[in-house]
Backbone bond lengths (Angstrom), bond angles and torsions (degrees), N, CA, C in turn:
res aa  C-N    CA-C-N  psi(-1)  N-CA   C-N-CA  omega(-1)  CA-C   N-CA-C  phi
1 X - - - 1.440 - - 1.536 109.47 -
2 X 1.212 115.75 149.72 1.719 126.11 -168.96 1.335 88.97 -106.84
3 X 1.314 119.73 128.00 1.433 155.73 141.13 1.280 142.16 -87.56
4 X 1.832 112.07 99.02 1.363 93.22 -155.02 2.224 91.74 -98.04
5 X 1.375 99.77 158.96 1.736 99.57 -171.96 1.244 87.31 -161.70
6 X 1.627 115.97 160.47 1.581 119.93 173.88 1.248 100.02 -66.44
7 X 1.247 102.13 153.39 1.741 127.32 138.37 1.399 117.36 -15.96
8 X 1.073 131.10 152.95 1.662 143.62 149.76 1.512 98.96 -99.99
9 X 0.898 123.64 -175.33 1.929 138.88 136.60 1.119 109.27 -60.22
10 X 1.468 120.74 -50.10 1.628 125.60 -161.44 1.769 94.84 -75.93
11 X 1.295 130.39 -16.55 1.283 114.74 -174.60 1.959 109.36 -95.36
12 X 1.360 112.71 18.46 1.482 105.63 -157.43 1.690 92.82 -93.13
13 X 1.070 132.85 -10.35 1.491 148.09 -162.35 2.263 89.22 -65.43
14 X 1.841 93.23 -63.79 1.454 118.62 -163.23 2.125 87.00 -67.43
15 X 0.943 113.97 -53.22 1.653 117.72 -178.67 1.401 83.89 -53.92
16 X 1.070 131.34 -97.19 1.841 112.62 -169.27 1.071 156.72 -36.27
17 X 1.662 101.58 -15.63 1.417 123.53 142.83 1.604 137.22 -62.90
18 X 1.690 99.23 -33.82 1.445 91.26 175.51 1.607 110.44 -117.94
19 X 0.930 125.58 15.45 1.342 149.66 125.25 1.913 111.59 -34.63
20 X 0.969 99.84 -65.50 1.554 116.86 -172.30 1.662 89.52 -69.55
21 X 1.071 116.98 -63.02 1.477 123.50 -161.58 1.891 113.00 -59.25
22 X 1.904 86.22 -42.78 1.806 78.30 -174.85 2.014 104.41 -75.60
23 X 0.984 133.78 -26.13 1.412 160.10 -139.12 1.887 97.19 -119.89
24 X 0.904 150.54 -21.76 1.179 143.70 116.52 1.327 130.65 -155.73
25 X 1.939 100.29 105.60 1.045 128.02 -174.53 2.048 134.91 -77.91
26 X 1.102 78.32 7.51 1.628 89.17 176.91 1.394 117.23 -48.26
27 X 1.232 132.96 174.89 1.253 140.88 -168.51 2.001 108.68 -144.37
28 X 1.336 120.19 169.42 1.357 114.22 -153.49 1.136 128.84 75.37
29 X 1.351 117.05 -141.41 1.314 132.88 166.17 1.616 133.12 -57.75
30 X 1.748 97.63 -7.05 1.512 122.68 -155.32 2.197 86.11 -109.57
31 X 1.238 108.65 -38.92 1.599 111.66 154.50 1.585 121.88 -27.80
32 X 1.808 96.62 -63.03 1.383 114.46 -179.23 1.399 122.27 -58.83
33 X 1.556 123.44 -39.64 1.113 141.26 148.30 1.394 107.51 -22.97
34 X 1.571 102.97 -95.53 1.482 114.18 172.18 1.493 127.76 0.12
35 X 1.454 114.48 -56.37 1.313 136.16 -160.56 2.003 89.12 -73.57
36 X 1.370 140.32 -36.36 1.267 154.40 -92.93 2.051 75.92 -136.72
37 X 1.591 106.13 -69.35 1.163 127.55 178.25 1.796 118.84 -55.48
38 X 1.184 99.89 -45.69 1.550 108.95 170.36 1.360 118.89 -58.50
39 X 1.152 116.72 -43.93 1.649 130.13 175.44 1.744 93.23 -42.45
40 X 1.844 111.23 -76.11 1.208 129.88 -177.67 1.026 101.68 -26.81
41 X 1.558 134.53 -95.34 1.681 165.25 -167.08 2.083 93.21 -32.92
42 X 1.338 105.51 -40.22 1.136 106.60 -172.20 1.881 111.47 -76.22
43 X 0.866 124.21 -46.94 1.721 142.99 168.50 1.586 83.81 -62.00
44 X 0.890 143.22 -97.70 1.676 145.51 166.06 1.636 93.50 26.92
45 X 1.848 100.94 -80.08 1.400 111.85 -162.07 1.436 117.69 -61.67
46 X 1.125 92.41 -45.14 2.070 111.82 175.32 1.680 114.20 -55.05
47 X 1.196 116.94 -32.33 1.282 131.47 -179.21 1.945 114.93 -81.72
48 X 1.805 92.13 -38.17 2.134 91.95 168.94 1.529 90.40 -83.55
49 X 0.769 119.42 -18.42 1.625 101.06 -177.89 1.291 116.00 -64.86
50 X 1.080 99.16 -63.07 2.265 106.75 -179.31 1.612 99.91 -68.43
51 X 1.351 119.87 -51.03 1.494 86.36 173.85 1.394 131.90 -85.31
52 X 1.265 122.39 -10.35 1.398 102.61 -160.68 1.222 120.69 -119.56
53 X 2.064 97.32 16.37 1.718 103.13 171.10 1.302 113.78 -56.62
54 X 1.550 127.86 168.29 1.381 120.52 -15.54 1.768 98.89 -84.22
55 X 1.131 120.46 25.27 1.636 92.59 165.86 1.364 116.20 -121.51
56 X 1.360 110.84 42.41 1.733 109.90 171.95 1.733 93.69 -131.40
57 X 1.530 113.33 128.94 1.513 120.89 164.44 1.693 105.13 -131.23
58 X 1.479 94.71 148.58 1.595 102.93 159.04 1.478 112.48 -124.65
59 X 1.314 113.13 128.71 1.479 137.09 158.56 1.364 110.02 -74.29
60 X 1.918 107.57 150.64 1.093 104.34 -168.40 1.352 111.84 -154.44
61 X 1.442 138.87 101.86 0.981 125.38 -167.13 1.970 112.58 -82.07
62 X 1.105 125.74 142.70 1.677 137.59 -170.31 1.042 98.47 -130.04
63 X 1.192 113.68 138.03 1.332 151.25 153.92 1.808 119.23 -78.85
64 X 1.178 127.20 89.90 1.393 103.17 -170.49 1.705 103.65 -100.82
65 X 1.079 115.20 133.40 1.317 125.44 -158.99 1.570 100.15 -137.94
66 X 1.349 115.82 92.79 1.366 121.08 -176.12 1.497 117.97 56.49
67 X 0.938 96.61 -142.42 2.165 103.40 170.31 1.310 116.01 -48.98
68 X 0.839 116.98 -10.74 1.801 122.04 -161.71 1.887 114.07 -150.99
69 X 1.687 101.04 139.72 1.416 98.77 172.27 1.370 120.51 -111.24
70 X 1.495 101.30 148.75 1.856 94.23 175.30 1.491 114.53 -107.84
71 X 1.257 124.90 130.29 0.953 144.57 159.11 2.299 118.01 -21.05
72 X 0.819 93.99 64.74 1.793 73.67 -171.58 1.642 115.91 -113.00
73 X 1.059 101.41 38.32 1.820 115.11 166.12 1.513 103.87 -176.68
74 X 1.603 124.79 175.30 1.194 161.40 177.34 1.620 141.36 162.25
75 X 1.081 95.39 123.32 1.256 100.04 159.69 1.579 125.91 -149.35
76 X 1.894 99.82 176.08 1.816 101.11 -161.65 1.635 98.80 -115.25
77 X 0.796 87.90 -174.93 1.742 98.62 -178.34 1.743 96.47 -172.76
78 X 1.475 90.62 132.15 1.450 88.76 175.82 1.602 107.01 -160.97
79 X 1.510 155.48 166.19 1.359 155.58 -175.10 0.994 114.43 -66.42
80 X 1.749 140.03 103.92 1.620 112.10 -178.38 2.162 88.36 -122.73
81 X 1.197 91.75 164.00 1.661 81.91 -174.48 1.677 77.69 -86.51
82 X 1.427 106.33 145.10 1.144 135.63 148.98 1.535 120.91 -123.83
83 X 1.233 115.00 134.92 1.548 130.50 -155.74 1.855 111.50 9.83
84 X 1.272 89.60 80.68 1.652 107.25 165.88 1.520 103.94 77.28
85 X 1.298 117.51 -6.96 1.813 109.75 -169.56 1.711 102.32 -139.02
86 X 1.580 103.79 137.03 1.948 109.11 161.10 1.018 125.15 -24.38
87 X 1.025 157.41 134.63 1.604 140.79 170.74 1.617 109.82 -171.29
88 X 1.260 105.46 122.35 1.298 123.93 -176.52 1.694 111.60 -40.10
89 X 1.478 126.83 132.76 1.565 133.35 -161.24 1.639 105.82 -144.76
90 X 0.693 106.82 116.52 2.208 128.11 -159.07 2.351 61.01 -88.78
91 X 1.451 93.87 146.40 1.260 116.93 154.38 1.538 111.46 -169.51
92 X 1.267 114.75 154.25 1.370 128.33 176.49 1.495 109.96 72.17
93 X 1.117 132.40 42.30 1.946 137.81 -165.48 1.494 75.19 -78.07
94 X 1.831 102.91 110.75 2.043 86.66 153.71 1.687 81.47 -145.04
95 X 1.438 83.35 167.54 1.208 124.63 177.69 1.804 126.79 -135.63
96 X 1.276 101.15 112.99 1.759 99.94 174.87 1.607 124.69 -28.41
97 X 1.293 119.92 125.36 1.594 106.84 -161.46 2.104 98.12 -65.90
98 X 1.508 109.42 -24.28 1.375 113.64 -167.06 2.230 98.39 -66.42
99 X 1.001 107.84 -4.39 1.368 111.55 -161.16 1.748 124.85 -130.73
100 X 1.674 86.12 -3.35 1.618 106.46 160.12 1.016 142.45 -44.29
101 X 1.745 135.38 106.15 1.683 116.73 -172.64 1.311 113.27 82.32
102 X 1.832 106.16 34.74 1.223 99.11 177.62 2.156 78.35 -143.04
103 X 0.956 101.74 59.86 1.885 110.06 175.68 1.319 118.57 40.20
104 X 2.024 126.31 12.18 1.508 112.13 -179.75 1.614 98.23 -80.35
105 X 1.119 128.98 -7.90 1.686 105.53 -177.78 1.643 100.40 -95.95
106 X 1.321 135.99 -17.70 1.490 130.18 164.99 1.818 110.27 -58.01
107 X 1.651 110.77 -46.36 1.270 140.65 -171.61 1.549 95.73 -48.07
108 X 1.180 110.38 -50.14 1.691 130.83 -142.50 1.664 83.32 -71.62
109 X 1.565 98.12 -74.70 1.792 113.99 -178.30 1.303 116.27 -81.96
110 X 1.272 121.36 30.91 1.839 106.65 126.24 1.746 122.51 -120.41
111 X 1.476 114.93 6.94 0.964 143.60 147.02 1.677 112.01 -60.79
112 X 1.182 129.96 -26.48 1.594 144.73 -179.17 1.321 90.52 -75.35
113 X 1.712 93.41 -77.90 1.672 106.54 -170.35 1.283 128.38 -64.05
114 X 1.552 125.50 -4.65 1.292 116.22 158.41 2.343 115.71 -80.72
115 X 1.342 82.62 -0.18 1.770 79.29 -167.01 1.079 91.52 -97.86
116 X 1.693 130.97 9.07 1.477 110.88 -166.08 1.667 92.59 -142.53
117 X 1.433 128.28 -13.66 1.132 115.00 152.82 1.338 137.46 -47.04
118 X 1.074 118.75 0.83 1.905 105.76 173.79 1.144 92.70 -148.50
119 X 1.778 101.53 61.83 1.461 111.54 163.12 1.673 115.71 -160.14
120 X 1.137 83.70 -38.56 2.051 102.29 -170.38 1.838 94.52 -123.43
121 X 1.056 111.21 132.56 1.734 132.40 152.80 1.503 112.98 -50.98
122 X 1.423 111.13 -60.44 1.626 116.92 179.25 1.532 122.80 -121.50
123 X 1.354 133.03 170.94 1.334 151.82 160.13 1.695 114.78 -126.86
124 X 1.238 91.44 132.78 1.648 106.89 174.22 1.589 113.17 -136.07
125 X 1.406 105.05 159.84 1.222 121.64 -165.71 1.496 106.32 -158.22
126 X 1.346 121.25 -179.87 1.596 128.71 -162.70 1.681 87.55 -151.68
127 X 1.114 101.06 128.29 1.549 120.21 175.47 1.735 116.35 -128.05
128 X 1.190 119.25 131.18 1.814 104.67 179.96 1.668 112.67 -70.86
129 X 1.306 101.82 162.26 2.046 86.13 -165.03 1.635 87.27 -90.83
130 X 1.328 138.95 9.81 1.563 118.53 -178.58 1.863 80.89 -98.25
131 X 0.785 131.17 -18.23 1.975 120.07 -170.79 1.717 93.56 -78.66
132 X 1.714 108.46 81.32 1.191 98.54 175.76 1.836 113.01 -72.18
133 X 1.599 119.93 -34.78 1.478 127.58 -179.20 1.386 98.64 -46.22
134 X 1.575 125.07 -60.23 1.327 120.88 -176.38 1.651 109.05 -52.07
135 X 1.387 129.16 -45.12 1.186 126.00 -169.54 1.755 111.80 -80.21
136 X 1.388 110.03 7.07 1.239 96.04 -164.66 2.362 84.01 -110.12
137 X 1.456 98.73 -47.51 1.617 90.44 158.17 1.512 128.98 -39.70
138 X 0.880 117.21 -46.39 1.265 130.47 -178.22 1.721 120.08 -76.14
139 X 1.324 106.97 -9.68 1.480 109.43 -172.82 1.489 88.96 -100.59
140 X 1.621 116.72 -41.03 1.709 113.33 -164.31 1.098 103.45 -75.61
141 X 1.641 121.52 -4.39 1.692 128.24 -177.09 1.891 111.14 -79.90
142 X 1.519 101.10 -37.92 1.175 118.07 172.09 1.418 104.14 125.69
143 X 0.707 144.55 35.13 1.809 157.86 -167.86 1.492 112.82 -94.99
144 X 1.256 130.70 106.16 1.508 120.41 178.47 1.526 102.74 -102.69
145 X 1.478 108.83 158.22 1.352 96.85 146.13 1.295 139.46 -127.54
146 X 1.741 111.02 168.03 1.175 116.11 -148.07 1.574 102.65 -99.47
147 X 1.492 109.72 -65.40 1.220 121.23 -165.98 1.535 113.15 -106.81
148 X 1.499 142.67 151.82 1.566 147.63 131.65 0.824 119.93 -69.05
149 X 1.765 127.77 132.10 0.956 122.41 145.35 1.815 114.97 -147.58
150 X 1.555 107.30 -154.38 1.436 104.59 175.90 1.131 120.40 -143.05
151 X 1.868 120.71 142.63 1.736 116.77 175.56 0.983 119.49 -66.85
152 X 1.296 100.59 158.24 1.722 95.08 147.74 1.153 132.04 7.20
153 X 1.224 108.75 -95.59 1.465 109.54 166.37 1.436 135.92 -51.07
154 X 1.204 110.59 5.74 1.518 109.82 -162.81 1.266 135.82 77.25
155 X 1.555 102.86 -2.57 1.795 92.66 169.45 1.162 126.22 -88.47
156 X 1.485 129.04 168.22 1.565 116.90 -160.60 1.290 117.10 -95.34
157 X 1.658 129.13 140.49 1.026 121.06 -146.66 1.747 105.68 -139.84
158 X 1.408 126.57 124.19 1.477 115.72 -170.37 1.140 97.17 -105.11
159 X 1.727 107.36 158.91 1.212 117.15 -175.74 1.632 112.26 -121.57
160 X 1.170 119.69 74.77 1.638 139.14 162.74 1.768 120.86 -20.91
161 X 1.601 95.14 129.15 1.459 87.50 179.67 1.303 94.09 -130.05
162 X 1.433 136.82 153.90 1.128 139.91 105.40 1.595 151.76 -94.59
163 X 1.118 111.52 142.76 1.734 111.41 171.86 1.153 110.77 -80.50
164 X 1.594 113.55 136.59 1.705 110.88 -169.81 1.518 91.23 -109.62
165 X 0.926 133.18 133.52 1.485 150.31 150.91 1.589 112.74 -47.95
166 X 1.386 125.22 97.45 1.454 126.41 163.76 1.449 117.36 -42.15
167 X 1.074 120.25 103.93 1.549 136.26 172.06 1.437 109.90 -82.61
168 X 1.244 129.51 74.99 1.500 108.59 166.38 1.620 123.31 -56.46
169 X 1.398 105.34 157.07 1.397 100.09 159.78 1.299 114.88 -116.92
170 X 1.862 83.52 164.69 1.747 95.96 -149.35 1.858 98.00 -71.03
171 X 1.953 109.39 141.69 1.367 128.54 159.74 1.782 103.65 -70.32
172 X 1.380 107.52 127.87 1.327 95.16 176.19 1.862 91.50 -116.32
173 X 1.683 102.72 145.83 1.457 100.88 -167.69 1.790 98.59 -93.70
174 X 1.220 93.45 163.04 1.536 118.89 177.53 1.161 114.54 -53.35
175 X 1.277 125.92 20.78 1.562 117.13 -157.16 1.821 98.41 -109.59
């Protein structure tokens, strides 16, 4: 059974692995790479961590498989100003390619959006416009988008919003 629970510190090693893995998955020499990038992605995570508690978390979906768990989803959320104001930003949604299309990246982000409903109005995120699978999760999630733009590199990049629905929880009376 898949269990999704925050992060530790001690788990950001396994987040940088499949991080690296879902985010560039090539094989060969492009493997070797990988190993090069993971290091990076990993200092990356270690670095929002010490600074940017308490408003940076990672979720994590596990696999526990006998003695040992596997890592087979994550994602972060952390404050980035978006147009002049704080606002909660979904980054890094991955998922193990062996474990794809089986609901841990829906799992992941309403697991987000229940920790941020009775706090924040919206969530945003940045998706590349060729990641149509990501854009097509993200639309059945409820995600519009707002803005275009482009990385670094020049590829084109949307900028996703959602409205989170205030969920109260239930008052139970004294009775």
């Amino acid at each position: 059974m898949i269990e999704i629970r925050l992060a530790e510190i001690t788990d950001l090693p396994k987040v940088a692995q499949l991080v690296a893995l879902s985010f560039h998955p090539g094989g060969g020499w492009q493997a070797l790479w990988r190993s090069f990038v993971q290091l990076g992605i990993e200092q990356d995570l270690r670095d929002r961590w010490q600074r940017e508690r308490p408003h940076y978390h990672c979720w994590l979906a596990v696999l526990s498989t006998g003695r040992s768990t596997l890592c087979v989803g994550s994602v972060e959320v952390q404050l980035r100003e978006i147009k002049g104001k704080p606002k909660p930003y979904l980054s890094n949604l991955a998922v193990h390619p062996d474990y794809r299309r089986r609901g841990i990246g829906r799992r992941l982000l309403h697991t987000v959006e229940a920790s941020l409903c009775a706090t924040y109005s919206d969530l945003y995120l940045h998706v590349l416009a060729q990641n149509e699978a990501a854009q097509q999760l993200y639309a059945r999630c409820g995600f519009e988008v707002v803005e275009e733009g482009f990385t670094f590199w020049r590829e084109r990049k949307l900028l996703l919003r959602k409205f989170l629905a205030y969920a109260p929880s239930p008052i139970s009376s004294g009775a």
